[in-house]
CHARMM-style PDB file with segment names, atoms N, HN, CA, C and O in Angstrom:
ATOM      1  N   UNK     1      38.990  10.923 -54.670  1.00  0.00      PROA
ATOM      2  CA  UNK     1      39.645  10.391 -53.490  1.00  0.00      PROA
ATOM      3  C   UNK     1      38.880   9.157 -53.021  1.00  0.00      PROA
ATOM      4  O   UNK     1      37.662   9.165 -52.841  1.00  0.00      PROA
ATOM      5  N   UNK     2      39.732   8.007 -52.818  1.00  0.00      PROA
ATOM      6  HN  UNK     2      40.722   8.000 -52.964  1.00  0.00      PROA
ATOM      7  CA  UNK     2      38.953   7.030 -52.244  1.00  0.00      PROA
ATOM      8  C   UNK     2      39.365   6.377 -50.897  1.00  0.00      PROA
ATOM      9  O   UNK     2      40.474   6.009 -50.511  1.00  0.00      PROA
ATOM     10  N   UNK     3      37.903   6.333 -50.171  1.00  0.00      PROA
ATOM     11  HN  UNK     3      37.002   6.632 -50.484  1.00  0.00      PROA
ATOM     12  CA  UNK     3      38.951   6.178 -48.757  1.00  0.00      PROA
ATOM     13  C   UNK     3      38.745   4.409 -48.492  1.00  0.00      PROA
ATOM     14  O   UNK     3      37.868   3.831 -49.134  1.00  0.00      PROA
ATOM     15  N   UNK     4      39.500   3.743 -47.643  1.00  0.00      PROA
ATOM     16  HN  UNK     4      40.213   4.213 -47.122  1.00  0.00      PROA
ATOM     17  CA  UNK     4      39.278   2.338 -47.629  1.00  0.00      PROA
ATOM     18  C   UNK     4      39.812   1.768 -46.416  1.00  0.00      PROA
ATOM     19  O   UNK     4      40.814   2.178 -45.829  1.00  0.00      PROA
ATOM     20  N   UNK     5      39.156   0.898 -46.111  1.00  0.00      PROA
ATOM     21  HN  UNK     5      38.342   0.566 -46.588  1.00  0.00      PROA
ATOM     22  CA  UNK     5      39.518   0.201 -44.948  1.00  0.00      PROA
ATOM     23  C   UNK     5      41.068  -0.562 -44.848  1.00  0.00      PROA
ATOM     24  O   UNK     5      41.976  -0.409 -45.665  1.00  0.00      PROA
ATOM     25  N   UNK     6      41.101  -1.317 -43.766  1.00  0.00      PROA
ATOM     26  HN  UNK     6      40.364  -1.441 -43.102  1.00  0.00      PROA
ATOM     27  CA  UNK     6      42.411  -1.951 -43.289  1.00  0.00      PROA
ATOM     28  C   UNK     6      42.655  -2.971 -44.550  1.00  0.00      PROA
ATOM     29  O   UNK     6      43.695  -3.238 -45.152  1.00  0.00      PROA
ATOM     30  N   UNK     7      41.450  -3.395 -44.709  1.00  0.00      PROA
ATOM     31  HN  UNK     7      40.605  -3.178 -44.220  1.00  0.00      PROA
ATOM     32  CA  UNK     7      42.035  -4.515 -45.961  1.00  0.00      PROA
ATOM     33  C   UNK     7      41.557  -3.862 -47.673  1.00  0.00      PROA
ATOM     34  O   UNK     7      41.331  -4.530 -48.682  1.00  0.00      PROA
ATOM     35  N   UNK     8      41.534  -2.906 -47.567  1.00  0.00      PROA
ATOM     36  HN  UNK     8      41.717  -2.363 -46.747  1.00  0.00      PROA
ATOM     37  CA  UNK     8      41.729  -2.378 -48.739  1.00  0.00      PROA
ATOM     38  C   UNK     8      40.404  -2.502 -49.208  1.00  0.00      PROA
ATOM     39  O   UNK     8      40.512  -2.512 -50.434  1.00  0.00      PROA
ATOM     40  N   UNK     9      39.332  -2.592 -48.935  1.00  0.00      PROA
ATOM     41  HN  UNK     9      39.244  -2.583 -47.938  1.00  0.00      PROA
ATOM     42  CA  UNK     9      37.819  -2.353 -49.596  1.00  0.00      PROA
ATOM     43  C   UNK     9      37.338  -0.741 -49.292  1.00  0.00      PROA
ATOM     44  O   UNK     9      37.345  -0.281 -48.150  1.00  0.00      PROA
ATOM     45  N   UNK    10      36.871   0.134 -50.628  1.00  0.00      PROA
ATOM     46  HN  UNK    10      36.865  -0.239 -51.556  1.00  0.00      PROA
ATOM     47  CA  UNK    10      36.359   1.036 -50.810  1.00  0.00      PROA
ATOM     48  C   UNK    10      35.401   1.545 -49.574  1.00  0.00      PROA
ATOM     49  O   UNK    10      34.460   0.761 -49.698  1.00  0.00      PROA
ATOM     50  N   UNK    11      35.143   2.214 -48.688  1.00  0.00      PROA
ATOM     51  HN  UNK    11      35.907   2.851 -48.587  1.00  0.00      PROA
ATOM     52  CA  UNK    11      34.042   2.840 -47.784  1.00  0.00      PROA
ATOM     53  C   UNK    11      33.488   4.069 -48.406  1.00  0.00      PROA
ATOM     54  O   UNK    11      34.203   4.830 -49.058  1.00  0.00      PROA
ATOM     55  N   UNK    12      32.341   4.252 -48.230  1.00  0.00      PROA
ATOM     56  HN  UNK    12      31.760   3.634 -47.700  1.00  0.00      PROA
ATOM     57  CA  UNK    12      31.223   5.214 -48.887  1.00  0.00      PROA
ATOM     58  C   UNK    12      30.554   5.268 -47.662  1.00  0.00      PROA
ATOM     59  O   UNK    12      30.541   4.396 -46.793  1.00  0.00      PROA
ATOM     60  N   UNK    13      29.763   6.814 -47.654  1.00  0.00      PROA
ATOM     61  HN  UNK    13      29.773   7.523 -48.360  1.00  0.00      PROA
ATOM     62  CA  UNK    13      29.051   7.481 -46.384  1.00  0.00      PROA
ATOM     63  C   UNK    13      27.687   6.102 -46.279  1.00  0.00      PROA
ATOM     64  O   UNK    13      27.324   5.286 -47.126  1.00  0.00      PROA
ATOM     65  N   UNK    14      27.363   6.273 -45.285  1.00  0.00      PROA
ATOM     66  HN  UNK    14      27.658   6.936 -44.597  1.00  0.00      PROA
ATOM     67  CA  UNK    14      26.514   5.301 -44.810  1.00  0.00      PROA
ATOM     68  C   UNK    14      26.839   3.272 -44.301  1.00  0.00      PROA
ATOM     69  O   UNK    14      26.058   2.585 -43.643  1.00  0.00      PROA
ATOM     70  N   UNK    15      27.947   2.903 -44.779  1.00  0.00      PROA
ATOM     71  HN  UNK    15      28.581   3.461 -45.313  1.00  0.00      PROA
ATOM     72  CA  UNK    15      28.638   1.841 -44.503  1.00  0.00      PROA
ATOM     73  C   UNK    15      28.795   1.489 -43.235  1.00  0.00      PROA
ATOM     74  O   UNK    15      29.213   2.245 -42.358  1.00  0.00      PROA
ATOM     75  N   UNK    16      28.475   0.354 -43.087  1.00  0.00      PROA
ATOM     76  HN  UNK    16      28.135  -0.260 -43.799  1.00  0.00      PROA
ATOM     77  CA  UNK    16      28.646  -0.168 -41.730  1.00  0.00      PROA
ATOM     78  C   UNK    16      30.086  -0.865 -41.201  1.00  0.00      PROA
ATOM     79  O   UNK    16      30.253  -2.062 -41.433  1.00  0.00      PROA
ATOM     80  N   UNK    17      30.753  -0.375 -40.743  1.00  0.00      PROA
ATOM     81  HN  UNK    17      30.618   0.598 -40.554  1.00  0.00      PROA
ATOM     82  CA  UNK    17      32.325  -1.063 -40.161  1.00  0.00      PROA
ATOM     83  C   UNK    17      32.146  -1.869 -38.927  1.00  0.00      PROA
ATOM     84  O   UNK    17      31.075  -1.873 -38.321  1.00  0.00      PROA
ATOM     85  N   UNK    18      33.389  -2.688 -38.473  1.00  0.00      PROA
ATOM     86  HN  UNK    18      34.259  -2.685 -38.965  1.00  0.00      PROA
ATOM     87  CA  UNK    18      33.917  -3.208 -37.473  1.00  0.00      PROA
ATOM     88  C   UNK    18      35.290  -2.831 -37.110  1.00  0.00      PROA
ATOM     89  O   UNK    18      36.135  -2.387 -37.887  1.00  0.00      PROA
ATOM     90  N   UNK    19      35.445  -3.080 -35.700  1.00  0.00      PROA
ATOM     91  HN  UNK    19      34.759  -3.441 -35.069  1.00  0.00      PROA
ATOM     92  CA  UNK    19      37.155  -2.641 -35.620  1.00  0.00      PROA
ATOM     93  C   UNK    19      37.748  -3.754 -35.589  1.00  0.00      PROA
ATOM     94  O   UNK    19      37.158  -4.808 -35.355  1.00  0.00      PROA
ATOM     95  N   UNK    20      38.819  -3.675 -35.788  1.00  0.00      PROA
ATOM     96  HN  UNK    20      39.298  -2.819 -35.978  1.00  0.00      PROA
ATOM     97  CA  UNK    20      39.638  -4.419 -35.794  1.00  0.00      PROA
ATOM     98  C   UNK    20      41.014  -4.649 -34.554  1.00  0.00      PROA
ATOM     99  O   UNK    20      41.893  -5.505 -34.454  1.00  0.00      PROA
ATOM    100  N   UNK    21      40.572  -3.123 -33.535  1.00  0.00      PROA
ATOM    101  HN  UNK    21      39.858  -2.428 -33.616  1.00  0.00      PROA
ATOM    102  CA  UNK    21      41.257  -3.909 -32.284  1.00  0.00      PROA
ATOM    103  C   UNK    21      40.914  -2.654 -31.132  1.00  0.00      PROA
ATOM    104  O   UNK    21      40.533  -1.510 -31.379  1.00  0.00      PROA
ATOM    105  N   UNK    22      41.149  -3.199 -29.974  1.00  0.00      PROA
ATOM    106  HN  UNK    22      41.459  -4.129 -29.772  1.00  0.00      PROA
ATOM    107  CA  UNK    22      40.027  -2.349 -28.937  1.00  0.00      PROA
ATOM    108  C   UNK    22      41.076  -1.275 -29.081  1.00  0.00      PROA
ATOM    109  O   UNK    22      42.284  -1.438 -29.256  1.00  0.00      PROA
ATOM    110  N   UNK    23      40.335  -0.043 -28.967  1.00  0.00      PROA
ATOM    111  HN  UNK    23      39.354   0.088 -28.825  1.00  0.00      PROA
ATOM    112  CA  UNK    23      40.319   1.669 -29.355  1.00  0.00      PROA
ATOM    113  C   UNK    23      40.052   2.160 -27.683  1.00  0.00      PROA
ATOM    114  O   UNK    23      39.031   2.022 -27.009  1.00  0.00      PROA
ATOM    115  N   UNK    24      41.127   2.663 -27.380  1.00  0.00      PROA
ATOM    116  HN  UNK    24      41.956   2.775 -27.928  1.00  0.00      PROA
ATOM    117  CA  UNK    24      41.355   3.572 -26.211  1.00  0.00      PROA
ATOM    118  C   UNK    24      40.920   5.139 -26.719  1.00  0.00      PROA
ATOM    119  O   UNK    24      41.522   5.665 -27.655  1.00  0.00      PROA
ATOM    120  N   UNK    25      39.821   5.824 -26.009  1.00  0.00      PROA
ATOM    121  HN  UNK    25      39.332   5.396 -25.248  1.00  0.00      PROA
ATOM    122  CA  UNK    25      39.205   6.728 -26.887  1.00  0.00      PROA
ATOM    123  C   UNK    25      39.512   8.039 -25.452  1.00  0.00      PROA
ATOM    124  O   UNK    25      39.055   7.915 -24.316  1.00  0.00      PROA
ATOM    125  N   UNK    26      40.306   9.107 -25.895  1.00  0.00      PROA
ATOM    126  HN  UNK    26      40.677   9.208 -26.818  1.00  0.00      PROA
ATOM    127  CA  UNK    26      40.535  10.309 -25.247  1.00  0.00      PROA
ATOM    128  C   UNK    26      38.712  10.758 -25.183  1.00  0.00      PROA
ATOM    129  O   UNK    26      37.840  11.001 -26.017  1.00  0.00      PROA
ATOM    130  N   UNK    27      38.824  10.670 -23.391  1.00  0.00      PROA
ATOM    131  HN  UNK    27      39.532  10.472 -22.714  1.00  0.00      PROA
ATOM    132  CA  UNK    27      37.433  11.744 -23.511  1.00  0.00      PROA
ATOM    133  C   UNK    27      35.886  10.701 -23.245  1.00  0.00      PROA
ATOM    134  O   UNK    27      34.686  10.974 -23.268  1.00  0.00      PROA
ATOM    135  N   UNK    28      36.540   9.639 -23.039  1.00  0.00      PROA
ATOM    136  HN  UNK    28      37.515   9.417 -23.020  1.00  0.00      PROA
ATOM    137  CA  UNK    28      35.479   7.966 -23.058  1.00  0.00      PROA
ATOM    138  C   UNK    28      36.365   7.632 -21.977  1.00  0.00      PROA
ATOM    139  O   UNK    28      37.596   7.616 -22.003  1.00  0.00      PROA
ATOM    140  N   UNK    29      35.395   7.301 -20.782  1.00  0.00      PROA
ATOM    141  HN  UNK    29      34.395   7.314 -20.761  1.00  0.00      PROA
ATOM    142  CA  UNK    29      35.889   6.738 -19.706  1.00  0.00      PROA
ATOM    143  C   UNK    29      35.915   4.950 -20.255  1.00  0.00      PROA
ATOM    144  O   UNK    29      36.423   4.129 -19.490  1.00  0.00      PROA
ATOM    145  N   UNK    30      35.218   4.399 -21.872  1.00  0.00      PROA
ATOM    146  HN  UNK    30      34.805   5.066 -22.493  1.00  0.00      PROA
ATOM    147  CA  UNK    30      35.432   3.158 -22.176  1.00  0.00      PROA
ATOM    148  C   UNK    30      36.283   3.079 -22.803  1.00  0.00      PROA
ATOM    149  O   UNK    30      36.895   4.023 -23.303  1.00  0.00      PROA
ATOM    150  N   UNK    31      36.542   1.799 -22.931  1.00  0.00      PROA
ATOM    151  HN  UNK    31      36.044   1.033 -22.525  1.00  0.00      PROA
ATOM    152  CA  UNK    31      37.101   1.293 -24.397  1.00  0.00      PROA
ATOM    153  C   UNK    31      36.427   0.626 -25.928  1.00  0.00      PROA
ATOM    154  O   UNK    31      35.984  -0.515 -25.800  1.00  0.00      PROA
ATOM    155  N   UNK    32      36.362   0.999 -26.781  1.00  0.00      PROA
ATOM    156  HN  UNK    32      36.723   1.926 -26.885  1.00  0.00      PROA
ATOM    157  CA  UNK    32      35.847   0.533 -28.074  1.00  0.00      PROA
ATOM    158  C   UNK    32      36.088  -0.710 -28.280  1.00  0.00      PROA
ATOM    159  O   UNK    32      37.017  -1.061 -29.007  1.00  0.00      PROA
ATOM    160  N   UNK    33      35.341  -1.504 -27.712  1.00  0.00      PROA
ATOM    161  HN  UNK    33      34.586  -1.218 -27.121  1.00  0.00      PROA
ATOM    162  CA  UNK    33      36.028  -3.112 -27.852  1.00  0.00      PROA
ATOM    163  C   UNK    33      36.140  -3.890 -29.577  1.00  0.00      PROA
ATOM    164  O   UNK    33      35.173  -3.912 -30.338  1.00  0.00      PROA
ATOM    165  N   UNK    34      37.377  -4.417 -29.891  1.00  0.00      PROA
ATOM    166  HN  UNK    34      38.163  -4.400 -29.273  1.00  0.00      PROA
ATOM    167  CA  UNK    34      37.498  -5.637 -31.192  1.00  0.00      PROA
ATOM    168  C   UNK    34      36.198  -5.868 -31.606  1.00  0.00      PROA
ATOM    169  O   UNK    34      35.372  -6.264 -30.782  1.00  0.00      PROA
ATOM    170  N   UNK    35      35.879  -5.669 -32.821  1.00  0.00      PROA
ATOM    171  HN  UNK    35      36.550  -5.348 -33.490  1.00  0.00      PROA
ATOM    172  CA  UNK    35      34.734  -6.359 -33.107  1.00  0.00      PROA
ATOM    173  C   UNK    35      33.108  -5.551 -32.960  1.00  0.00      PROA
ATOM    174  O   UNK    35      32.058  -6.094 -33.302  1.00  0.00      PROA
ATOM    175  N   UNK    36      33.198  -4.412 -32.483  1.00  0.00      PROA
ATOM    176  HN  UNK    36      34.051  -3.971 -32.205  1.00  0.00      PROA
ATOM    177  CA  UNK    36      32.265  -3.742 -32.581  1.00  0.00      PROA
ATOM    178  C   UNK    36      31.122  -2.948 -33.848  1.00  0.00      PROA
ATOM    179  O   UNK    36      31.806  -2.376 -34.696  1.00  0.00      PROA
ATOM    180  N   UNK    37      30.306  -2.877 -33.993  1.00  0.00      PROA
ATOM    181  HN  UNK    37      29.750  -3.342 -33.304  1.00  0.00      PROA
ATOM    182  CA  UNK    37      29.604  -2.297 -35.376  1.00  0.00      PROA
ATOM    183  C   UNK    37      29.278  -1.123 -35.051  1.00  0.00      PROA
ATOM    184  O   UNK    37      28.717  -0.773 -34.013  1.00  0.00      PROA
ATOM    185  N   UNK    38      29.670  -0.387 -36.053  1.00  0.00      PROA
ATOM    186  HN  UNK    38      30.126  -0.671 -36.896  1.00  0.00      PROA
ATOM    187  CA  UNK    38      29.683   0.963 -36.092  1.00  0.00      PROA
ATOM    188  C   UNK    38      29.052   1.019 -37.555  1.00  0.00      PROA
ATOM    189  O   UNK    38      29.552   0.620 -38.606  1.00  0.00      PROA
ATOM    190  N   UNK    39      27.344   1.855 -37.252  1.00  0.00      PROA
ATOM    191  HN  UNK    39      26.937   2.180 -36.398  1.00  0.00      PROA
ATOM    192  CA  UNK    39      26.631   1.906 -38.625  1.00  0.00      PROA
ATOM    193  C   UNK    39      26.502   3.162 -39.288  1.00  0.00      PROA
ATOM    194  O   UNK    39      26.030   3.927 -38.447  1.00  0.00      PROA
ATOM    195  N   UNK    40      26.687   3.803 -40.418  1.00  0.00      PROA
ATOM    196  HN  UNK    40      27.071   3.183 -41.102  1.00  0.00      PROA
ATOM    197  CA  UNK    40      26.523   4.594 -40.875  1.00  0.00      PROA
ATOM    198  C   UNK    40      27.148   5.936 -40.470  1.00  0.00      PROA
ATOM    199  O   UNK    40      26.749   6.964 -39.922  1.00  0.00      PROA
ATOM    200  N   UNK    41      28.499   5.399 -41.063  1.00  0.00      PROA
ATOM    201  HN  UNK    41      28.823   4.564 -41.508  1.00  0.00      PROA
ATOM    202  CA  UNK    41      30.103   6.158 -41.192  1.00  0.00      PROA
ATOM    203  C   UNK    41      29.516   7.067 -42.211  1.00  0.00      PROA
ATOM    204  O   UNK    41      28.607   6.766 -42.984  1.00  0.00      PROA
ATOM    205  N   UNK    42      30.139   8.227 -42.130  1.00  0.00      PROA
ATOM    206  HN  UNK    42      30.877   8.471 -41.502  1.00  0.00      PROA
ATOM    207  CA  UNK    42      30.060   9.337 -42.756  1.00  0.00      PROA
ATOM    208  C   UNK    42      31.686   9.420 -42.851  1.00  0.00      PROA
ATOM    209  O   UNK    42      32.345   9.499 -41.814  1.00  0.00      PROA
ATOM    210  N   UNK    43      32.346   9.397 -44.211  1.00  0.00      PROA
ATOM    211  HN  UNK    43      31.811   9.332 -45.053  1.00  0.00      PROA
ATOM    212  CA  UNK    43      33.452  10.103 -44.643  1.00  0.00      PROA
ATOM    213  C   UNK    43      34.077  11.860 -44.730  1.00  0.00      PROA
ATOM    214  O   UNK    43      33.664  12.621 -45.606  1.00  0.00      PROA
ATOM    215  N   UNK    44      34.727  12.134 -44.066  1.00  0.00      PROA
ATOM    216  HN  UNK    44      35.062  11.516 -43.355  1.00  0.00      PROA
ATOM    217  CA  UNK    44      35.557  13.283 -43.986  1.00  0.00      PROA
ATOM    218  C   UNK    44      36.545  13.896 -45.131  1.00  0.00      PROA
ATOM    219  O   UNK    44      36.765  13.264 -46.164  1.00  0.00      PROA
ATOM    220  N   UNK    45      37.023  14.951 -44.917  1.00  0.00      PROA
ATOM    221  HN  UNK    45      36.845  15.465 -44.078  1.00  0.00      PROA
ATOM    222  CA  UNK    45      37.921  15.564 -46.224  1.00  0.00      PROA
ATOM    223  C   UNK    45      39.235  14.776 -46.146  1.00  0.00      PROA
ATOM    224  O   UNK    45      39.929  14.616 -47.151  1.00  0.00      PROA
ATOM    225  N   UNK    46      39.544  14.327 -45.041  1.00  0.00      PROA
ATOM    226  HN  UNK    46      38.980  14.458 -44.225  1.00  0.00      PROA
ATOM    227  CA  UNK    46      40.906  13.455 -44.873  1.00  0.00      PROA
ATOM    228  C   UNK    46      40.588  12.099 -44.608  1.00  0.00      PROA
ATOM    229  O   UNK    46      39.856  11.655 -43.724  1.00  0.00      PROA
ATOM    230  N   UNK    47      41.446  11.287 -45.783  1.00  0.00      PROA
ATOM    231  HN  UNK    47      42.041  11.648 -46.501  1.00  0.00      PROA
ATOM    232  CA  UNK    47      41.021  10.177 -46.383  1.00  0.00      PROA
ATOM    233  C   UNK    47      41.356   9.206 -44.747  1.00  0.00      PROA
ATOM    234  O   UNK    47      40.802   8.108 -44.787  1.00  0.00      PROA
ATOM    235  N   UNK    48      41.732   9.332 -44.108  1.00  0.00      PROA
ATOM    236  HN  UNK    48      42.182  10.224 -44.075  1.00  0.00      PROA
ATOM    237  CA  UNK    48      42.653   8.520 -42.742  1.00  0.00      PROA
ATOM    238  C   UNK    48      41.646   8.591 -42.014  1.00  0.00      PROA
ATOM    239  O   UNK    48      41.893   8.015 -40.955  1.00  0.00      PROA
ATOM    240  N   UNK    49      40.476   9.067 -42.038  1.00  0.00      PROA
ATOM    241  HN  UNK    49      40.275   9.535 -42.899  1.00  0.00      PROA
ATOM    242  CA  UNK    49      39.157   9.453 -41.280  1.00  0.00      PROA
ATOM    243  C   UNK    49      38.107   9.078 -41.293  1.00  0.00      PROA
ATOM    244  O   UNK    49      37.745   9.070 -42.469  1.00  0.00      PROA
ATOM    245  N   UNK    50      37.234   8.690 -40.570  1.00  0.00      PROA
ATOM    246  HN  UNK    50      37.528   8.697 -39.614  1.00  0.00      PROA
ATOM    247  CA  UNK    50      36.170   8.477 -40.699  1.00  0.00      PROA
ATOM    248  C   UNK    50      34.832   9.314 -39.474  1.00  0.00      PROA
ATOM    249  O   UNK    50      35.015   9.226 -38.260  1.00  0.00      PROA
ATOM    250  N   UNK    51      33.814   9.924 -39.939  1.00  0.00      PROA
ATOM    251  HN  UNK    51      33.664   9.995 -40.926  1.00  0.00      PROA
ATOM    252  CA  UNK    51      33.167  10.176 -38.369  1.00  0.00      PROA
ATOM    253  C   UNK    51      32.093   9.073 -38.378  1.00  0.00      PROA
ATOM    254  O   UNK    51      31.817   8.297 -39.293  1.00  0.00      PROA
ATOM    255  N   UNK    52      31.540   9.179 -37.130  1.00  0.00      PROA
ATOM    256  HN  UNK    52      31.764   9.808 -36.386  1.00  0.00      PROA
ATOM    257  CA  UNK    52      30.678   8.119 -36.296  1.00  0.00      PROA
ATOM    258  C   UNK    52      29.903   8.299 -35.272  1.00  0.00      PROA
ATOM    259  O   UNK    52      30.266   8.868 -34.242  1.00  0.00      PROA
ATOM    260  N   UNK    53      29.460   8.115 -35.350  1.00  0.00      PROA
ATOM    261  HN  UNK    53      29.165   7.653 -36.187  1.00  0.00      PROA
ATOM    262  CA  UNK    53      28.179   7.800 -33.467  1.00  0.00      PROA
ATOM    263  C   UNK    53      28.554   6.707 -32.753  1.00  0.00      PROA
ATOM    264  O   UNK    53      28.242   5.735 -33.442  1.00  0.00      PROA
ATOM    265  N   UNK    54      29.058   6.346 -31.737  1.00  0.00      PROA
ATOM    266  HN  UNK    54      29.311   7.135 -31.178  1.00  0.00      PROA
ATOM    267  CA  UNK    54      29.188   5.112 -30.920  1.00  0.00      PROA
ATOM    268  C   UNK    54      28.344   5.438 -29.634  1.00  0.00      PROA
ATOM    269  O   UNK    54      28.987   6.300 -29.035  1.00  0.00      PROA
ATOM    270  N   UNK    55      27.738   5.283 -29.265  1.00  0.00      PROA
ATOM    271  HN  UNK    55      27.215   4.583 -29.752  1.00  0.00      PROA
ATOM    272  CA  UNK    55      26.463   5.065 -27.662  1.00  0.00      PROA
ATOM    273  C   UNK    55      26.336   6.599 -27.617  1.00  0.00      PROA
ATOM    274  O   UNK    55      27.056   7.182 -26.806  1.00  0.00      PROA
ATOM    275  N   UNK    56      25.507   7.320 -28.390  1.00  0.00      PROA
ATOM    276  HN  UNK    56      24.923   6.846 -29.048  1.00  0.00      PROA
ATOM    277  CA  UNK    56      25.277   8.279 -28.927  1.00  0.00      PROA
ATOM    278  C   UNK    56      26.319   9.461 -28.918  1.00  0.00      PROA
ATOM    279  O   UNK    56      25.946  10.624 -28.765  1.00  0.00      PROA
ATOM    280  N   UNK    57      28.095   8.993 -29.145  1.00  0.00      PROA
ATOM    281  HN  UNK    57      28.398   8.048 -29.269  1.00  0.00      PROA
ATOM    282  CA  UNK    57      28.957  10.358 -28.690  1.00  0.00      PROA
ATOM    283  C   UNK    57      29.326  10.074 -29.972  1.00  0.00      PROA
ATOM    284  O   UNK    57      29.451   8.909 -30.349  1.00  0.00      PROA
ATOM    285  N   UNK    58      29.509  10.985 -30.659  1.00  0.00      PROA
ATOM    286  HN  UNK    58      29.408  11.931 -30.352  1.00  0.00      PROA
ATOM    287  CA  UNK    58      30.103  11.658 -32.013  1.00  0.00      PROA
ATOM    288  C   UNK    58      31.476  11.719 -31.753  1.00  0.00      PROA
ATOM    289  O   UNK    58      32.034  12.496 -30.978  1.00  0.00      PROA
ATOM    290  N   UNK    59      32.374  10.193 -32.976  1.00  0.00      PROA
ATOM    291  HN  UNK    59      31.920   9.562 -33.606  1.00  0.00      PROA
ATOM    292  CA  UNK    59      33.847  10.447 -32.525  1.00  0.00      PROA
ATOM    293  C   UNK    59      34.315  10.195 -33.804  1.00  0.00      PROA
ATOM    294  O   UNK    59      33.426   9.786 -34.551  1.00  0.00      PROA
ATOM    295  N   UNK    60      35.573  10.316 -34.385  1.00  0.00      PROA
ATOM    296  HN  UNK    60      36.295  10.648 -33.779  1.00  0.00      PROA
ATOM    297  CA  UNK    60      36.399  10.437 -35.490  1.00  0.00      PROA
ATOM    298  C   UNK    60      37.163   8.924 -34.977  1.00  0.00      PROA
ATOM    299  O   UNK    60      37.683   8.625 -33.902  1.00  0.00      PROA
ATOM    300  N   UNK    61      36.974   8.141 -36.253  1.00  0.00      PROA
ATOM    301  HN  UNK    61      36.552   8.385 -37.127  1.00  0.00      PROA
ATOM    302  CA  UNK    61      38.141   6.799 -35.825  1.00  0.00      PROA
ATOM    303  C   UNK    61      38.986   6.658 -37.566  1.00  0.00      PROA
ATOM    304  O   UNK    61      38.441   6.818 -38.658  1.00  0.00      PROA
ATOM    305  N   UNK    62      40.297   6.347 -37.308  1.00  0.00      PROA
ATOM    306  HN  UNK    62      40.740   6.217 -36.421  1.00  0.00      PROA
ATOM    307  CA  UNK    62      40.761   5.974 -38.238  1.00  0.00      PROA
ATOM    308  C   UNK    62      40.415   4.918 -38.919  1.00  0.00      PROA
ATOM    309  O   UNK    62      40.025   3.930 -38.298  1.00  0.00      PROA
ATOM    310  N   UNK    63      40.486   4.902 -40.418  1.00  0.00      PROA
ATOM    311  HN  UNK    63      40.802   5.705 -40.923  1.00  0.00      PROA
ATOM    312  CA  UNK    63      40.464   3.995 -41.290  1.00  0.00      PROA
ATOM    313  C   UNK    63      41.492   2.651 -40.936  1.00  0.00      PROA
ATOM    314  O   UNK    63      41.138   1.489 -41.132  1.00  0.00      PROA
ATOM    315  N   UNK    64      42.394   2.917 -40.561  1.00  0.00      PROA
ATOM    316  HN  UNK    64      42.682   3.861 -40.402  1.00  0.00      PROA
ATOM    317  CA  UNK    64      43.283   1.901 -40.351  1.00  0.00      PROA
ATOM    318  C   UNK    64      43.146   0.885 -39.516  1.00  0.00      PROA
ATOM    319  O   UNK    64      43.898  -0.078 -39.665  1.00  0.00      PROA
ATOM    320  N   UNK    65      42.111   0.877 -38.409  1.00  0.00      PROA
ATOM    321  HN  UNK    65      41.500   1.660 -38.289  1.00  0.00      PROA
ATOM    322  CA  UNK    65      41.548   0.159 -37.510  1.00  0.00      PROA
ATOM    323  C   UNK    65      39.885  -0.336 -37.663  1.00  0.00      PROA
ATOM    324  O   UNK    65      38.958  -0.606 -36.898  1.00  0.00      PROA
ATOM    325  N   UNK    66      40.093  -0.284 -38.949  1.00  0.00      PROA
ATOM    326  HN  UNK    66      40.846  -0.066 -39.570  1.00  0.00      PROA
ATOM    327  CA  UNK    66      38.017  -0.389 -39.492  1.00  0.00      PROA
ATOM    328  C   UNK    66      38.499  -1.580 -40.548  1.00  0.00      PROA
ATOM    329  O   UNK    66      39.632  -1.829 -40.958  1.00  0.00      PROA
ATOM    330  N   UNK    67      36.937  -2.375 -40.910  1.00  0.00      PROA
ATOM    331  HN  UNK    67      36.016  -2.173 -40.578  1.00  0.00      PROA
ATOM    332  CA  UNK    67      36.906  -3.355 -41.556  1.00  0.00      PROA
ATOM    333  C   UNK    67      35.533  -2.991 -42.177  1.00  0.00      PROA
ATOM    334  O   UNK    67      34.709  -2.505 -41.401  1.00  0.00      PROA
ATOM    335  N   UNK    68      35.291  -3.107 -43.060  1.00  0.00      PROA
ATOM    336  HN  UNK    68      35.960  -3.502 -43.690  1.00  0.00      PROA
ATOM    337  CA  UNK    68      34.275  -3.038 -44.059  1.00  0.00      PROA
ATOM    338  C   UNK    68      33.157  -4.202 -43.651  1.00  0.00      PROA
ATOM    339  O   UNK    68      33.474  -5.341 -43.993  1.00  0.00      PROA
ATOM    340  N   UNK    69      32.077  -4.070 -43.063  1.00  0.00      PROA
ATOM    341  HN  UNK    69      31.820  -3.144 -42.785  1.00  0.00      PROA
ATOM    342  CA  UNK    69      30.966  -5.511 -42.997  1.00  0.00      PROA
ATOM    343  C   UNK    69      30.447  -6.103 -43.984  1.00  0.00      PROA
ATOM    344  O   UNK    69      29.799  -5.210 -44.529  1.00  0.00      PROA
ATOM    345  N   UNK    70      30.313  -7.007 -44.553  1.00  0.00      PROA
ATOM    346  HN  UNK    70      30.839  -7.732 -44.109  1.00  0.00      PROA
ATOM    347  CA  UNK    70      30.269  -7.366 -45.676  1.00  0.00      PROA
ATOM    348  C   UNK    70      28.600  -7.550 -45.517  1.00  0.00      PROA
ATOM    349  OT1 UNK    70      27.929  -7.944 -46.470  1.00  0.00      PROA
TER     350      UNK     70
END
């Protein structure tokens, strides 16, 4: 199974992403603003998934809104 970002590049556990548009997060009085780095994604059993740490809260964001950092 291979899971991959918005533009189609491969993600593997430890990868560092960006989003690609501000994330209204159930349960976060914030918002995940455009453009943010999110380091060392850990991949899930469902490929549409990704988990994460953002300001130390443990959250699940879709692949579809992630960009691979080059």
């Amino acid at each position: 199974m291979e899971v991959k970002d918005s533009n189609g590049n491969i993600l593997t556990d430890g990868d560092a992403v960006l989003t690609t548009k501000d994330l209204k997060v159930r349960g976060m009085a914030k918002t995940i603003k455009r453009g943010t780095l999110v380091k060392g994604i850990r991949l899930t059993e469902n490929f549409e998934e990704v988990d994460c740490r953002i300001d130390g809260t443990a959250i699940v964001l879709r692949t579809e809104f992630l960009k691979k950092k080059s």
